[in-house]
C-alpha positions as CSV (number, residue, x, y, z in Angstrom):
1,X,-19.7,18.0,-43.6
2,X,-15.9,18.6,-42.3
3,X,-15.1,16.3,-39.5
4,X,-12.8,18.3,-37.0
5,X,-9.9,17.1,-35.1
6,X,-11.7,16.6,-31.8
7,X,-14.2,14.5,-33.3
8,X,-11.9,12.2,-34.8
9,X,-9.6,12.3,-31.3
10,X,-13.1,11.2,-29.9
11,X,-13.6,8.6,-32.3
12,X,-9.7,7.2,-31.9
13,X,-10.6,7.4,-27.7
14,X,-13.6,5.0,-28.5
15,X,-11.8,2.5,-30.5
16,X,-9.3,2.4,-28.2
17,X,-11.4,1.9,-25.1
18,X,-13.6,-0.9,-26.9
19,X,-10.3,-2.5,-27.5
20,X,-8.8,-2.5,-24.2
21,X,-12.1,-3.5,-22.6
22,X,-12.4,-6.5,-25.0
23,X,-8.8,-7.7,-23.8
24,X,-9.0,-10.6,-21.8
25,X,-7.4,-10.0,-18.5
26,X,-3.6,-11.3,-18.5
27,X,-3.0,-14.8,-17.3
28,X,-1.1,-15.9,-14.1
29,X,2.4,-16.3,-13.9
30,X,3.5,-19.3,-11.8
31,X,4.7,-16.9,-9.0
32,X,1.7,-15.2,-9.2
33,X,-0.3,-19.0,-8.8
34,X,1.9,-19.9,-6.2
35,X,1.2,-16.9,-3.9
36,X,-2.0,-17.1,-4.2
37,X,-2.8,-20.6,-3.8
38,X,-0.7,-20.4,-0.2
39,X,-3.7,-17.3,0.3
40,X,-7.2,-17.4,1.9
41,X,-9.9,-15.2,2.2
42,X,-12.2,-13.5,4.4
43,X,-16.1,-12.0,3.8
44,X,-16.2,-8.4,4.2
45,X,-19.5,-6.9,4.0
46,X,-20.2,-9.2,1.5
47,X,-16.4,-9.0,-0.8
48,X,-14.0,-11.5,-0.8
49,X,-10.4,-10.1,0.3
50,X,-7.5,-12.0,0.0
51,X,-4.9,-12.7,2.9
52,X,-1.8,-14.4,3.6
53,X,-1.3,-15.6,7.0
54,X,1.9,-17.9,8.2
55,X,3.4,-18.9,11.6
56,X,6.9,-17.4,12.0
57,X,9.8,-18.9,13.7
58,X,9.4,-17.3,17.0
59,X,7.8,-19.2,19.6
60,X,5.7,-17.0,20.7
61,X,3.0,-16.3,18.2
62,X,1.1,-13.4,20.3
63,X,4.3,-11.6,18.4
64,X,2.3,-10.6,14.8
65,X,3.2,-8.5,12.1
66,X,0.2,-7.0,10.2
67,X,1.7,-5.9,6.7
68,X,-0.3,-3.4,4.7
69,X,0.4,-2.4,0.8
70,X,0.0,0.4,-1.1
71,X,-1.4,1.4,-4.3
72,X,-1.7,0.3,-7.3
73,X,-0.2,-3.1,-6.1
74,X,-0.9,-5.7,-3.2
75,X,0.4,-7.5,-0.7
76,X,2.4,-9.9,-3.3
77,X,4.8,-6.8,-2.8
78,X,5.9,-8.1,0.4
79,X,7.1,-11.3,-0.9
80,X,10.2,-10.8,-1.2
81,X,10.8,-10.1,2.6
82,X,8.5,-13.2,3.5
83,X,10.5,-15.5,4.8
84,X,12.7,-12.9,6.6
85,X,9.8,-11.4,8.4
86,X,8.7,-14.9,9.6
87,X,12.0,-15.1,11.3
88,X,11.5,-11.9,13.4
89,X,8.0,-12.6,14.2
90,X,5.5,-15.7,15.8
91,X,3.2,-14.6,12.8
92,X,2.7,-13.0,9.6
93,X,0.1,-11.0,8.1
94,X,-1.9,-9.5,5.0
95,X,-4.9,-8.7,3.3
96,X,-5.4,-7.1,0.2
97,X,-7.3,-3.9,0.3
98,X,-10.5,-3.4,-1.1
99,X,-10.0,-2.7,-5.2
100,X,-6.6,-4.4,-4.8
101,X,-4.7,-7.1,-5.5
102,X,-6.1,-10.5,-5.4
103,X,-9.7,-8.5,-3.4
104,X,-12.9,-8.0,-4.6
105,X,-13.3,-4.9,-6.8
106,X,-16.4,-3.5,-6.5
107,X,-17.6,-0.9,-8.9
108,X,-20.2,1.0,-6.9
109,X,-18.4,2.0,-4.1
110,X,-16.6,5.1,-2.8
111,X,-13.2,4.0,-2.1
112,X,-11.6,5.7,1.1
113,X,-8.8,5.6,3.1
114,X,-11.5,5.4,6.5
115,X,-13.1,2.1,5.0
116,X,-9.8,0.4,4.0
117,X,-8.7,1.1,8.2
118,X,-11.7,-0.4,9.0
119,X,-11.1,-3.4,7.1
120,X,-7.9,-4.2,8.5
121,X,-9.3,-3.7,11.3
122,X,-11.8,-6.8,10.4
123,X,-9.1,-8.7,9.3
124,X,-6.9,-8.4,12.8
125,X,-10.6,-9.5,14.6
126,X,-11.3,-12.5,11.9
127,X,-8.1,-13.9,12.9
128,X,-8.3,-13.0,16.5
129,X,-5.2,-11.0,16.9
130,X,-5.0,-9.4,20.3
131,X,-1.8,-7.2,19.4
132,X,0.4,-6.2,16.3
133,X,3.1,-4.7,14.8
134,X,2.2,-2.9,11.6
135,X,4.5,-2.3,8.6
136,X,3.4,-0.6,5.9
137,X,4.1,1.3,2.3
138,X,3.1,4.3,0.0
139,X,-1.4,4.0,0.2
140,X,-0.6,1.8,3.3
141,X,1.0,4.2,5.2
142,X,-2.2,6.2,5.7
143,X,-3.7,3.5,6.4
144,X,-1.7,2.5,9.2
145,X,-1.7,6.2,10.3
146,X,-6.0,5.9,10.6
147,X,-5.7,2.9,12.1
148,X,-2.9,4.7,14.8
149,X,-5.2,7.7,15.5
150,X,-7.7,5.1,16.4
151,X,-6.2,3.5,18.6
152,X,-5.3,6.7,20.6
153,X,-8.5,7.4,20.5
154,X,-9.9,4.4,22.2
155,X,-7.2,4.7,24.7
156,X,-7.9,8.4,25.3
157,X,-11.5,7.3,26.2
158,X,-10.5,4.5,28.1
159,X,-12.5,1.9,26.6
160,X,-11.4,-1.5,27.9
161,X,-8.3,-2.3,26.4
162,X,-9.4,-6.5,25.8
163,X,-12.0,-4.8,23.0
164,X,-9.5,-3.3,20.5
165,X,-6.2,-4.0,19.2
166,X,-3.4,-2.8,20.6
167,X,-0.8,-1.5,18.3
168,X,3.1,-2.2,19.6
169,X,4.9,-0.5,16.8
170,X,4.6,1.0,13.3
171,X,7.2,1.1,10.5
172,X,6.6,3.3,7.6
173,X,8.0,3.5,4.0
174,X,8.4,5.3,0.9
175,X,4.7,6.9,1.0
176,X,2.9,10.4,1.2
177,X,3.1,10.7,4.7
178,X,3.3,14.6,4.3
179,X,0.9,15.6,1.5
180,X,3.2,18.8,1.0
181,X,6.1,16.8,0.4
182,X,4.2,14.3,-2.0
183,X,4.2,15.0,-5.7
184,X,2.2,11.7,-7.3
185,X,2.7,10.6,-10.9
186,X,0.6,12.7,-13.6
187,X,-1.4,9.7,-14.6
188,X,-2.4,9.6,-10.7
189,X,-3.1,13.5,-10.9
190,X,-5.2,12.8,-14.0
191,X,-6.6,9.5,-13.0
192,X,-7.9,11.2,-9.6
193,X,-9.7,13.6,-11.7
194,X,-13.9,12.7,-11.6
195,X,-13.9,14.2,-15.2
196,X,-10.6,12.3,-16.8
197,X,-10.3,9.3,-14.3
198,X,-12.5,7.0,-15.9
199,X,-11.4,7.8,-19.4
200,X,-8.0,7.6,-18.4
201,X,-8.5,3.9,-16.3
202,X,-9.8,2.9,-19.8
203,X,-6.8,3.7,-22.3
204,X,-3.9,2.5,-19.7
205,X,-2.4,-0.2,-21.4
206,X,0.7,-2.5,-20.3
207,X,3.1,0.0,-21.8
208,X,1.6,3.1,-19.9
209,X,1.4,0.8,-16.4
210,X,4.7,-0.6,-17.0
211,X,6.7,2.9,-17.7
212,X,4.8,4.4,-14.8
213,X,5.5,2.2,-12.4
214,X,8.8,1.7,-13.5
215,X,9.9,5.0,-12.8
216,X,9.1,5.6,-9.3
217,X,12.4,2.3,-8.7
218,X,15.5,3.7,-7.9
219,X,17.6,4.0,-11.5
220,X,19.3,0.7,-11.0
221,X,16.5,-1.4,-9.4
222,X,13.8,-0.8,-12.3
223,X,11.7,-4.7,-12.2
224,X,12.2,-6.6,-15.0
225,X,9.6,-7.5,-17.5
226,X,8.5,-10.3,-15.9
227,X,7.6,-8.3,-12.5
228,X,6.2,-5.2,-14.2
229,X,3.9,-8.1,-16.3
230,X,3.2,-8.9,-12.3
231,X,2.4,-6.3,-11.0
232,X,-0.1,-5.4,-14.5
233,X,-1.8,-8.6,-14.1
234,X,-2.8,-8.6,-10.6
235,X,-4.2,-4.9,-11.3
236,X,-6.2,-6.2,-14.0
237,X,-7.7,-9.0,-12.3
238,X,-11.1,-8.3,-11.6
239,X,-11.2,-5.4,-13.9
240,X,-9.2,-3.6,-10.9
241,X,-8.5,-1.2,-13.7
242,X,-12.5,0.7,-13.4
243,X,-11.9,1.1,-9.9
244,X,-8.4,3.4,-9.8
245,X,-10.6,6.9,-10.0
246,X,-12.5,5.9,-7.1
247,X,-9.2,4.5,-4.8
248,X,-7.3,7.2,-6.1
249,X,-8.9,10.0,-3.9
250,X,-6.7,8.7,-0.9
251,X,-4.8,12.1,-2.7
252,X,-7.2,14.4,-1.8
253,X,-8.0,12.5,1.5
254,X,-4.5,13.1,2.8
255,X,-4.4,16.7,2.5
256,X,-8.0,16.8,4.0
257,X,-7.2,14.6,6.9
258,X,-3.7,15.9,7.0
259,X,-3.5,17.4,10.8
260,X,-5.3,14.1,12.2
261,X,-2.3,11.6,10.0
262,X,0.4,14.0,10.8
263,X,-0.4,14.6,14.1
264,X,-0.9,11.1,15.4
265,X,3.0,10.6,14.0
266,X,3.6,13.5,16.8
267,X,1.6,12.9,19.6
268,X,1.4,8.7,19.9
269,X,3.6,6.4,22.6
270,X,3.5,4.3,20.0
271,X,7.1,3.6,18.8
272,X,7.4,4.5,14.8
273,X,10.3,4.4,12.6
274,X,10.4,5.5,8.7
275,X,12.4,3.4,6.1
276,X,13.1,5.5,3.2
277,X,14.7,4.8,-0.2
278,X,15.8,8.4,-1.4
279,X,16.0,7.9,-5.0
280,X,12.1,8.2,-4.9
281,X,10.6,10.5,-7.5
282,X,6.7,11.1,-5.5
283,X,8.8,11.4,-2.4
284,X,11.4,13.2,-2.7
285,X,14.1,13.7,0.1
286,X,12.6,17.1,1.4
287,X,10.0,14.2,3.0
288,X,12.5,12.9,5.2
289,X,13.5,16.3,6.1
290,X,9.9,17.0,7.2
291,X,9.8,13.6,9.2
292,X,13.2,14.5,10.8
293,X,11.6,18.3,12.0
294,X,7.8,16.9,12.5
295,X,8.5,13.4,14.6
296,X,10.7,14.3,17.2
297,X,10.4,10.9,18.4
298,X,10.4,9.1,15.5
299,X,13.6,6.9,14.0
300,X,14.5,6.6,11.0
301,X,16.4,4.5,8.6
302,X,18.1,5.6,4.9
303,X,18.3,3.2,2.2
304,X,20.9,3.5,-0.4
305,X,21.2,6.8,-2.3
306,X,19.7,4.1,-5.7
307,X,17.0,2.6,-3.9
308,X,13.3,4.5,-4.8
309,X,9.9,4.1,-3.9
310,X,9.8,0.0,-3.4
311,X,12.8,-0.3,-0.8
312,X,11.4,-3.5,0.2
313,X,11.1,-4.8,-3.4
314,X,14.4,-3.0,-4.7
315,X,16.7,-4.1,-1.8
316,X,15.2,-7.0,0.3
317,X,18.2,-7.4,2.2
318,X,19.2,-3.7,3.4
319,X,15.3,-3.2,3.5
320,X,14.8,-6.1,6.3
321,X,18.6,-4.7,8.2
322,X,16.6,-1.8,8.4
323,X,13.7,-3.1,10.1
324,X,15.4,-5.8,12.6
325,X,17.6,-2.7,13.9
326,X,14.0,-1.0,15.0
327,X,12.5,-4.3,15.7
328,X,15.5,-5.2,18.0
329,X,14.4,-2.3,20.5
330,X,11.0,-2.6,20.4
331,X,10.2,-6.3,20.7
332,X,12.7,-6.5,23.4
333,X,11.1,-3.8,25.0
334,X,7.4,-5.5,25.1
């Protein structure tokens, strides 16, 4: 009997899935130890999530920032503005979402945008946090946006303002703040899909990961080996890998919730300002052109014409300038 070429495509698919789930997970790098051994963790309905919290330099340390990641990474991404933010604030924060990072990964869940709100949301009342200051990038921009039309709600009703947080700023970067504007990587298209996801989850290897990611940096700020190798590892820990389809949907979720996420950006008192690297490939510069025409009120900072979708990764420096000239108006405004 002839075997046909689908058949032995099929057959190559198998041995390469068996394969790739019979790799042992990558090991640590000593960066990747030291981060998280200065981490903690919290129970959320029964997961583990992962969270860095540090006093800053500022005396006062009612003055928080609440740092949230995006996707497929965690909040190691904000490592290399640390030590900067701790000088602008009286305390800095962040958990890793749910199917992220350093997190629990649970298989049998549906991932959604709502849920991984509501668990920052935990994480500000673990810790007690009264008010905050939220930065946030790419996944973690709609995040921060559910977590902002929230909090107008609650005000709106006039709930008593001692039983939810009250949010003082928000600072957004590179993400798919305008779903019309926001053209995600083919491997995101594909792994989104319920019918290719989990196959595709399955055959991304290192290489695939690595020249993925790689190409959403500005040309001239692409991470070296050793961070791509990163950035890998902490995906695959926990087998983060068979929970992408699921997390994923935040696509379809943005365009679905897109007049709630867009709007709040129009309507809130809450000061927000946009740091954007324009060499960014899944946001391209028509989305600051939206911003500028959407958010009247909004500010907004350009990064150099090089830097892409990781300003605060490809340009620490010009990323935190950025921020300190927002957070100069609005912390002195409090």
């Amino acid at each position: 009997m002839a075997i046909s070429n689908f058949q032995i495509a099929c057959a190559i698919a198998v041995v390469a899935i068996a394969s790739f789930i019979n790799l042992p997970a990558p090991n640590f790098s000593q960066r990747l130890k030291e981060w998280r051994k200065m981490g903690q963790y919290f129970n959320y309905e029964g997961n583990a999530i992962f969270y860095q919290d540090f006093r800053g330099y500022k005396k006062d340390d009612d003055i928080v920032v609440l740092c949230i990641h995006g996707f497929p990474t965690s909040n190691y991404d904000w490592s290399k503005v640390w030590e900067k933010l701790k000088r602008n604030f009286g305390r800095v924060i962040a958990a890793d979402m749910l199917g992220l990072g350093f997190s629990d990964k649970p298989r049998d869940r549906e991932y959604t945008v709502m849920e991984q709100a509501t668990l920052q949301e935990a994480f500000l009342e673990y810790l007690g946090i009264a008010k905050v200051h939220i930065l946030a990038h790419d996944l973690g921009d709609t995040v921060a946006l559910e977590m902002l039309a929230r909090y107008g709600e609650r005000k709106k009703k006039g709930l008593d303002p001692t039983e939810y947080v009250k949010i003082e700023s928000l600072c957004l970067t590179n993400g798919g703040i305008f779903p019309d504007t926001n053209f995600p990587k083919v491997i995101q298209k594909l792994g989104s899909n319920p019918w290719f996801g989990p196959l595709i989850s399955r055959l991304t290897s290192y290489p695939i990961f690595a020249r993925s990611l790689a190409s959403v940096f500005g040309p001239g700020t692409r991470p070296p080996r050793e961070e791509l190798e990163d950035f890998w590892t902490i995906m695959r820990h926990k087998d983060g890998y068979l929970v992408v389809p699921s997390i994923l949907q935040y696509i379809n979720q943005r365009k679905e919730n897109r007049a709630r996420w867009v709007g709040i950006m129009q309507t809130t008192t809450v000061p927000v300002h946009f740091i954007y690297g324009p060499a960014d490939p899944i946001n391209p510069p028509q989305t600051l052109v939206k911003y500028r025409e959407l958010v009247v009120k909004g500010t907004f900072s350009t990064m150099s014409k090089n830097i892409g979708h990781y300003p605060h990764w490809e340009d620490p420096d010009g990323f935190m300038a950025a921020y300190e000239h927002f957070l100069v108006k609005v912390i002195s405004e409090e």
